[in-house]
DRENDO-635452 format. One record per residue (C-alpha): residue number from 1; z negated, y, x negated. Coordinates in steps of 0.25 Angstrom, whole numbers. Example, Ala and Ser with C-alpha at 12.3 -4.5 7.8 and 13.67 -1.06 7.14 Angstrom:
<r><num>1</num><Z>-31</Z><Y>-18</Y><X>-49</X></r>
<r><num>2</num><Z>-29</Z><Y>-4</Y><X>-55</X></r>
***
This chain:
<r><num>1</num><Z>-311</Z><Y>393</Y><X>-520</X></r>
<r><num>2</num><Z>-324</Z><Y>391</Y><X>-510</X></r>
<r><num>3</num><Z>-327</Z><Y>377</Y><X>-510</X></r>
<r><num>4</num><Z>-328</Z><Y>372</Y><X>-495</X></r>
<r><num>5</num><Z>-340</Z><Y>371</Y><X>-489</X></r>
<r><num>6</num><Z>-346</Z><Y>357</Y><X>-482</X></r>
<r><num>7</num><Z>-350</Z><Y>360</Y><X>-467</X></r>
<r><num>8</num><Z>-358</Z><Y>350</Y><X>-460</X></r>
<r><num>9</num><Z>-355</Z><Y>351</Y><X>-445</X></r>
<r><num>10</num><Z>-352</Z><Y>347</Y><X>-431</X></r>
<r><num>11</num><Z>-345</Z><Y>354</Y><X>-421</X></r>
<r><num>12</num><Z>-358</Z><Y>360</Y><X>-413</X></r>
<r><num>13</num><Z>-363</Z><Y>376</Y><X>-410</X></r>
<r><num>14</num><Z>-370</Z><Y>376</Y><X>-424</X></r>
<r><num>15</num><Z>-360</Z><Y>368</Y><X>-433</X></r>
<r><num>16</num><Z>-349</Z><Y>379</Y><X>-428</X></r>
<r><num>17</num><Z>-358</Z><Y>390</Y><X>-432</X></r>
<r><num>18</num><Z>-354</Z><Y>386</Y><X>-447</X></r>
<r><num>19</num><Z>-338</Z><Y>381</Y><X>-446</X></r>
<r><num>20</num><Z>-337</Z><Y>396</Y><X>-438</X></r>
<r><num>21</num><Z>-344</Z><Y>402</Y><X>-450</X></r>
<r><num>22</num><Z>-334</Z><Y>396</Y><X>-460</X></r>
<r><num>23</num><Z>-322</Z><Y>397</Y><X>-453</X></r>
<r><num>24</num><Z>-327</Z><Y>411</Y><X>-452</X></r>
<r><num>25</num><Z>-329</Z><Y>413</Y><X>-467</X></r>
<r><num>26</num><Z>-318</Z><Y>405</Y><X>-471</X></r>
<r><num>27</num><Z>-326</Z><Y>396</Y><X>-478</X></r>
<r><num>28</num><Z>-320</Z><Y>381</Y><X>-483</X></r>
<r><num>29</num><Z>-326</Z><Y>371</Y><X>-477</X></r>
<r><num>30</num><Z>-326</Z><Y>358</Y><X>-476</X></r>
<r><num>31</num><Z>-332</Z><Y>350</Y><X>-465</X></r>
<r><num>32</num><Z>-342</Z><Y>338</Y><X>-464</X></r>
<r><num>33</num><Z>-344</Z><Y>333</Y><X>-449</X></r>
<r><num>34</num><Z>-359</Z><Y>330</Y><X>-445</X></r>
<r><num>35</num><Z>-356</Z><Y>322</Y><X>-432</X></r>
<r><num>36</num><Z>-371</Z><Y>326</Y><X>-427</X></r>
<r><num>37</num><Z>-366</Z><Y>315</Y><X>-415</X></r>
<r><num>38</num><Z>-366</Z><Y>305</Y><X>-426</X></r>
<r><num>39</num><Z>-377</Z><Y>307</Y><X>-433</X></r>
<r><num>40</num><Z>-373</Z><Y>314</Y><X>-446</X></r>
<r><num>41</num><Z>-383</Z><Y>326</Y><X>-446</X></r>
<r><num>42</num><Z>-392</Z><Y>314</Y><X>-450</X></r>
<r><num>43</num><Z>-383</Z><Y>310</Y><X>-460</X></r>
<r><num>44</num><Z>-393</Z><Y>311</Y><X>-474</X></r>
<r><num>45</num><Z>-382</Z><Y>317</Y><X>-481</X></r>
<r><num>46</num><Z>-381</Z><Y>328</Y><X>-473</X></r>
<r><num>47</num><Z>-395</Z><Y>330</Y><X>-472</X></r>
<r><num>48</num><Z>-394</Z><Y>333</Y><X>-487</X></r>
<r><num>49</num><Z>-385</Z><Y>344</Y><X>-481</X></r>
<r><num>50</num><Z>-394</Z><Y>347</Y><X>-466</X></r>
<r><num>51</num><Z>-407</Z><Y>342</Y><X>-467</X></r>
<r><num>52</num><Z>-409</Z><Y>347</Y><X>-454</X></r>
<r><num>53</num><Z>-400</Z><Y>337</Y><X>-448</X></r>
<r><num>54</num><Z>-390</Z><Y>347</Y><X>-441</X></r>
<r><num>55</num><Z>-377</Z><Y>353</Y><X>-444</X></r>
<r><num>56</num><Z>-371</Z><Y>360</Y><X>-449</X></r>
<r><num>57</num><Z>-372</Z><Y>362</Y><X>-463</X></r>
<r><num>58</num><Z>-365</Z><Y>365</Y><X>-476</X></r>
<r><num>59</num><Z>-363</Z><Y>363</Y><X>-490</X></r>
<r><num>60</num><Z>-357</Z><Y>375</Y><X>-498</X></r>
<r><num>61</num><Z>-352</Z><Y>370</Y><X>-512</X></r>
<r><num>62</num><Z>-352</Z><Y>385</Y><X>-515</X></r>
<r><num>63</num><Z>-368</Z><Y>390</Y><X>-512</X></r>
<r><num>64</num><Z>-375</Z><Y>398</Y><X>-518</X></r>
<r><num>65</num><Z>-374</Z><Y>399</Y><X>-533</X></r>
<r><num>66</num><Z>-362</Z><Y>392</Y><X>-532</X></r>
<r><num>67</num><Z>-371</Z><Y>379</Y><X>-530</X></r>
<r><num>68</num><Z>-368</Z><Y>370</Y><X>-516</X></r>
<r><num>69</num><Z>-378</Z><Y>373</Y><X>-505</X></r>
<r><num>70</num><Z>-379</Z><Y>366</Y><X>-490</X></r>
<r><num>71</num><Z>-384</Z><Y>375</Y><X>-479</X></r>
<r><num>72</num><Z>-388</Z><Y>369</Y><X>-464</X></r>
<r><num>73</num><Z>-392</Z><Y>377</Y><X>-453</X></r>
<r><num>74</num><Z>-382</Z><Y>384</Y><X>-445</X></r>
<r><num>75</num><Z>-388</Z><Y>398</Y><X>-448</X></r>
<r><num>76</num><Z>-390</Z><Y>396</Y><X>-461</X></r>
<r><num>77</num><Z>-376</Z><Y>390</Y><X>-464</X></r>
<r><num>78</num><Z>-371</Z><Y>404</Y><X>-457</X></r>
<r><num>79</num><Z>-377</Z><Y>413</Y><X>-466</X></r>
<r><num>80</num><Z>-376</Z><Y>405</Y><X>-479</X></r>
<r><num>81</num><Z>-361</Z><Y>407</Y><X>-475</X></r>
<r><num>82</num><Z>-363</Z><Y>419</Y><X>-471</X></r>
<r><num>83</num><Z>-369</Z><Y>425</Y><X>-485</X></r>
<r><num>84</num><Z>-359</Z><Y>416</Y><X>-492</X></r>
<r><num>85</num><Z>-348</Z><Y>425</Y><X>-487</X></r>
<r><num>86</num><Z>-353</Z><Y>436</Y><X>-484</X></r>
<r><num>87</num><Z>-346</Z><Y>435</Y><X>-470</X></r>
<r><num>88</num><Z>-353</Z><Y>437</Y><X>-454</X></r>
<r><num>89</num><Z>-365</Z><Y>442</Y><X>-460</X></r>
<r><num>90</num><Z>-366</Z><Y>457</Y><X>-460</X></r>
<r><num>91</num><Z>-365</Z><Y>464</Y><X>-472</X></r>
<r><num>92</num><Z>-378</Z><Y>471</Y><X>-472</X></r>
<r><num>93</num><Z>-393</Z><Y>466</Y><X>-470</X></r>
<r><num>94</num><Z>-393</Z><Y>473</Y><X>-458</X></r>
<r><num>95</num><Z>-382</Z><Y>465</Y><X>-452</X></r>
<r><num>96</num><Z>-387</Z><Y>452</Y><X>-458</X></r>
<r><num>97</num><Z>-400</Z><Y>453</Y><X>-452</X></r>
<r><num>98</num><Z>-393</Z><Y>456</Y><X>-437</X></r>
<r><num>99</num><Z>-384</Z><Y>443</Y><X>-440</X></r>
<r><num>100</num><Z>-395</Z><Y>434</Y><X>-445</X></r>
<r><num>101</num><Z>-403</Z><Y>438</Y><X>-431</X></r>
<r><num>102</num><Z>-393</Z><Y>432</Y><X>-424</X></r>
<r><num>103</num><Z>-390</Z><Y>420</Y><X>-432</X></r>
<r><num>104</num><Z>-404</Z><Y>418</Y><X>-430</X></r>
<r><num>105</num><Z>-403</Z><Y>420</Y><X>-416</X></r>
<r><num>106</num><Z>-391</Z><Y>411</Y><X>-415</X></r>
<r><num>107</num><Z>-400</Z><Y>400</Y><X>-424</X></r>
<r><num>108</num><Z>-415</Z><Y>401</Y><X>-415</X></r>
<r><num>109</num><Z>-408</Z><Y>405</Y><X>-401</X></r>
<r><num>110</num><Z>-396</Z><Y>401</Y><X>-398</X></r>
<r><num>111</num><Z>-392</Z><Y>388</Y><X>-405</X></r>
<r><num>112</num><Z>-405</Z><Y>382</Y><X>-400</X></r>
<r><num>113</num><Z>-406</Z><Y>386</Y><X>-387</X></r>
<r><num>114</num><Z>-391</Z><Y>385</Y><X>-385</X></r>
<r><num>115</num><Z>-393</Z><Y>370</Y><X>-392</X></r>
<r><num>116</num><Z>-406</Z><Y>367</Y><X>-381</X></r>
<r><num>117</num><Z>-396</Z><Y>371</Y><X>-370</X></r>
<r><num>118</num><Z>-386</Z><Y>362</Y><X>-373</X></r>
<r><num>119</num><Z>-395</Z><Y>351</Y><X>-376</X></r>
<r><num>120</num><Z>-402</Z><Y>352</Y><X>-362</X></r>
<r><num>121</num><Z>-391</Z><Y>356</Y><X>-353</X></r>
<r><num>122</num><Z>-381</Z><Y>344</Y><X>-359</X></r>
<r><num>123</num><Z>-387</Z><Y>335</Y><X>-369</X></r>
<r><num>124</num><Z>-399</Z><Y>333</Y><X>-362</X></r>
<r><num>125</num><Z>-394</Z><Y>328</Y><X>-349</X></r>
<r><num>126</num><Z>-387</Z><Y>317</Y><X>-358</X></r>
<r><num>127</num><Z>-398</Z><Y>311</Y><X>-362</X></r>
<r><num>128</num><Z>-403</Z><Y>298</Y><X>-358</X></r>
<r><num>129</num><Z>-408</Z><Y>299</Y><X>-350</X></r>
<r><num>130</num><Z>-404</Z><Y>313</Y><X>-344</X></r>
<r><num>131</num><Z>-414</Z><Y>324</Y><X>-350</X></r>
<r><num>132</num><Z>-412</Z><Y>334</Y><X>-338</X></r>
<r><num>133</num><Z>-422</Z><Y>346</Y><X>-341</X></r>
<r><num>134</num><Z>-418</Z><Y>358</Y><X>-334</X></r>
<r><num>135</num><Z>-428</Z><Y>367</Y><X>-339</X></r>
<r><num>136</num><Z>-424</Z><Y>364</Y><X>-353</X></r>
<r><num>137</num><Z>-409</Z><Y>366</Y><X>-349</X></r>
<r><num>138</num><Z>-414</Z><Y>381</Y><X>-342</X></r>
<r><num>139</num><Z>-423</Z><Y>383</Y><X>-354</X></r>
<r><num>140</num><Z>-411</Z><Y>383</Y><X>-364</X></r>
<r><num>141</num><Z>-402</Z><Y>389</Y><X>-356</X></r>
<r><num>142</num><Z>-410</Z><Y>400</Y><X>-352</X></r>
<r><num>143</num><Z>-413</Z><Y>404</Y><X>-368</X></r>
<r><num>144</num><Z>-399</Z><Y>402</Y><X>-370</X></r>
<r><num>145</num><Z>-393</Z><Y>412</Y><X>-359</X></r>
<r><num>146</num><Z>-404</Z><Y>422</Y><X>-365</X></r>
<r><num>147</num><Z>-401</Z><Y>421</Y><X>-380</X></r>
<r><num>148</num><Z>-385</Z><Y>423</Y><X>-374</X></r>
<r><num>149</num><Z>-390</Z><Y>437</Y><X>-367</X></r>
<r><num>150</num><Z>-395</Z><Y>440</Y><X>-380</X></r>
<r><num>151</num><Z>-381</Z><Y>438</Y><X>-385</X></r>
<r><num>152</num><Z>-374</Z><Y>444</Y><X>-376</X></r>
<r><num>153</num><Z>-385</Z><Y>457</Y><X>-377</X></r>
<r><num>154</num><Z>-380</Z><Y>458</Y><X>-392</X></r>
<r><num>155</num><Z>-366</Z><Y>456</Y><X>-389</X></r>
<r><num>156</num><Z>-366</Z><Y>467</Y><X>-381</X></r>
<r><num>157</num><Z>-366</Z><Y>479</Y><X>-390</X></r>
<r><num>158</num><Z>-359</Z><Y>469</Y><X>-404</X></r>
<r><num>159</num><Z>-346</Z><Y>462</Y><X>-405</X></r>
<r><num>160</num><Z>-352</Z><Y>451</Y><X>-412</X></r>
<r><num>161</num><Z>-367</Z><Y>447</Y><X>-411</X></r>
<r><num>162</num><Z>-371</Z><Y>455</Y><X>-425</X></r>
<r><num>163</num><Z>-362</Z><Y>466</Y><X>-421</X></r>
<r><num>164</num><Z>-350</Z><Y>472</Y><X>-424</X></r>
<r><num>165</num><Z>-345</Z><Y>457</Y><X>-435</X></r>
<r><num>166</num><Z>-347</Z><Y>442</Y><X>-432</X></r>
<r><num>167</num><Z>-356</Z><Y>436</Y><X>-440</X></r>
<r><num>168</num><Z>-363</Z><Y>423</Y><X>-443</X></r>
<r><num>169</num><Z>-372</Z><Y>425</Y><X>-432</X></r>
<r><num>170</num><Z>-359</Z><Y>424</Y><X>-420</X></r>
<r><num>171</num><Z>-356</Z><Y>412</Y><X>-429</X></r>
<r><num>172</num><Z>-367</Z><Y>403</Y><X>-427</X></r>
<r><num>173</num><Z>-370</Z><Y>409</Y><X>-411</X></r>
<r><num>174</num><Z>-356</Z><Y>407</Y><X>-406</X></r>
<r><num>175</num><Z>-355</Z><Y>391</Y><X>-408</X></r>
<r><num>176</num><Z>-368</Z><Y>390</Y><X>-397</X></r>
<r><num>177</num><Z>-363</Z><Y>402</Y><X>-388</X></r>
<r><num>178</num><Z>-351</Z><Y>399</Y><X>-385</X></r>
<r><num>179</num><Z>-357</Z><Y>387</Y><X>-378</X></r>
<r><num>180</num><Z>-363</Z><Y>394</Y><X>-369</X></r>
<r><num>181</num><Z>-356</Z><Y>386</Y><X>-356</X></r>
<r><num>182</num><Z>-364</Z><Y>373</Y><X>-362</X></r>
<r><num>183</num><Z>-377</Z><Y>381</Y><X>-362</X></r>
<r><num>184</num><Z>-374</Z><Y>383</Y><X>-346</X></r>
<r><num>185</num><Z>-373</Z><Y>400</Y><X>-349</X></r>
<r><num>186</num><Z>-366</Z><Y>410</Y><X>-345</X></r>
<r><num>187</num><Z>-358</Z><Y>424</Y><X>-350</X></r>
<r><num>188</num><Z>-355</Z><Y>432</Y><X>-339</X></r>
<r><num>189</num><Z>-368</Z><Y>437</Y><X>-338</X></r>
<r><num>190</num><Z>-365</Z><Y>439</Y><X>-356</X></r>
<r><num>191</num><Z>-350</Z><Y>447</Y><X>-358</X></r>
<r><num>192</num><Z>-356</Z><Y>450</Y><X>-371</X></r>
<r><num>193</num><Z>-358</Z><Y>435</Y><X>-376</X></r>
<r><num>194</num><Z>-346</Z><Y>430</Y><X>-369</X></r>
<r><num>195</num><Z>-336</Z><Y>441</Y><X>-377</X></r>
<r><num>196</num><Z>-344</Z><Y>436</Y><X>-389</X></r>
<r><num>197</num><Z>-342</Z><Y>423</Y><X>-386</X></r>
<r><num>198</num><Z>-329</Z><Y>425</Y><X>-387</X></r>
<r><num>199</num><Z>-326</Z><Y>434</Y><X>-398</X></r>
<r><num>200</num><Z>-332</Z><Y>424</Y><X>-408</X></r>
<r><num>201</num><Z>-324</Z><Y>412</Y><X>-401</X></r>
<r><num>202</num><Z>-310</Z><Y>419</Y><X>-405</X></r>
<r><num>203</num><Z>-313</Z><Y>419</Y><X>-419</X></r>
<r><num>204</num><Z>-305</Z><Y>410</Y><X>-427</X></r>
<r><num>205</num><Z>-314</Z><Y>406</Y><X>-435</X></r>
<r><num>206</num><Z>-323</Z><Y>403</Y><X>-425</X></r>
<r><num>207</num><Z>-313</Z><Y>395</Y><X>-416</X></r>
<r><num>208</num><Z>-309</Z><Y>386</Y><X>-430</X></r>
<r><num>209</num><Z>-326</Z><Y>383</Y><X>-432</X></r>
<r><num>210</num><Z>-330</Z><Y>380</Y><X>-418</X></r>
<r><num>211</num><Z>-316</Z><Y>369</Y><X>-418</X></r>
<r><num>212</num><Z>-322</Z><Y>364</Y><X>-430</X></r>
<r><num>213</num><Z>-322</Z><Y>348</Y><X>-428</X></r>
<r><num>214</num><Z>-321</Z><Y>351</Y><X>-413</X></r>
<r><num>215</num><Z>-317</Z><Y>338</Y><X>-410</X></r>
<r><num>216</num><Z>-329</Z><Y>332</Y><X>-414</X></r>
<r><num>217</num><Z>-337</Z><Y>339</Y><X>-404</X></r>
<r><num>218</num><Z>-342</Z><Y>330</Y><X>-394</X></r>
<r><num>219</num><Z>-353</Z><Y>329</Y><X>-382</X></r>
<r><num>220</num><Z>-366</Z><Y>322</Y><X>-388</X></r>
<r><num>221</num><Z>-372</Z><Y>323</Y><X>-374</X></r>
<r><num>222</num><Z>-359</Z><Y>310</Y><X>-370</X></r>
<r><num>223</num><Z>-366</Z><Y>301</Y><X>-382</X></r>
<r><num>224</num><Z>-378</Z><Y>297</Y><X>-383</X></r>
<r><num>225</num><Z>-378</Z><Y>292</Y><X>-398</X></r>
<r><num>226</num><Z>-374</Z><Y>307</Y><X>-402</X></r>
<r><num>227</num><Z>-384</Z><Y>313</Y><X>-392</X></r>
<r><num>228</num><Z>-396</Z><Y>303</Y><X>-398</X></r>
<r><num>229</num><Z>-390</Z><Y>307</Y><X>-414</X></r>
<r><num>230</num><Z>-390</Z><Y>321</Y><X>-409</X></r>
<r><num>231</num><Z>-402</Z><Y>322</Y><X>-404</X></r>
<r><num>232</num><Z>-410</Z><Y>311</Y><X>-411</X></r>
<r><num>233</num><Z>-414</Z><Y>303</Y><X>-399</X></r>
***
């Protein structure tokens, strides 16, 4: 029997990109909150784990050589998983390298500039006092209304964003795109995405990873002490 694997998450775009990914791959689990409101990224046990400070991460008793091994970064947890399985990642080189172009896309495009959109359209102005920088907000959101063309350009002749199967790389784009109202865009002018957007959010699996610890979601822009954490002011 597979031994579980520890995931180190909170409920945000990039911590769903891995609870997706194992509900998908019907991989155990088991689940280790990182209130990154509270403080625990900085926690120095799980900088053994994420010496980046972010979440999420994992620990898999089952690596490699049958040896334990813990992976952070989103992207690279995705296609650890992805290998380990030999699930959502094509079955030809050919098909790898079009998946990992868009993991890679998803990891230097949209999650940044998505994440800078969000900060200056919401957390920003929750400051104290108030940082109110319109061209910041414009500049983010600009990029992000471009990178969602893109999308919606390559949706338009594939069912998924590799082609014709989901893979990894709708995994770790759907959790930030389908927040798109947050991100003050709009799909009418992007039938493609917007179909998309819905295809992957009918996925069971999907629905069970994005509910994940749901509950615990909150608003860091309504507290101050988790804003400061957040953001190490």
């Amino acid at each position: 029997m597979t031994s579980p694997i520890d995931l180190y998450y909170w409920p945000t775009p990039n911590g769903w990109k891995i609870s997706i990914a194992l509900e998908e791959m019907a991989l155990p689990y088991k689940l280790h909150l990182v209130d990154i409101g509270a403080g625990d990224q900085f926690d120095p046990e799980f900088l053994k784990i994420a010496p980046n400070n972010r979440m999420p991460a994992i620990t898999d008793p089952d690596g490699p050589d049958g040896a334990a091994i813990s992976v952070f970064e989103s992207g690279a947890i995705l296609l650890y998983l992805a290998r380990k399985t030999g699930r959502f990642y094509g079955s030809t080189e050919r098909q790898r390298v079009t998946v990992d172009q868009w993991l890679m896309w998803q990891m230097g495009g949209v999650g940044p500039m998505a994440g800078q959109a969000h900060h200056f359209i919401k957390y920003a102005l929750a400051m104290d006092p108030p940082q109110d920088l319109p061209y910041a907000r414009d500049r983010y959101r600009t990029e992000v209304n471009r990178l969602y063309g893109v999308l919606d350009r390559q949706l338009a002749d594939n069912e998924f964003v590799c082609g014709p199967d989901y893979s990894i790389a709708d995994m770790a784009i759907w959790p930030w795109a389908h927040l798109w109202k947050g991100q003050e865009q709009t799909l009418e002018d992007k039938p493609h995405f917007a179909r998309w957007l819905d295809t992957v959010r009918d996925r069971p699996a999907v629905q069970r990873g994005r509910g994940l610890a749901a509950d615990k979601r909150a608003d860091p822009s309504r507290d101050k002490a988790a804003r400061d954490l957040l953001f190490r002011r």
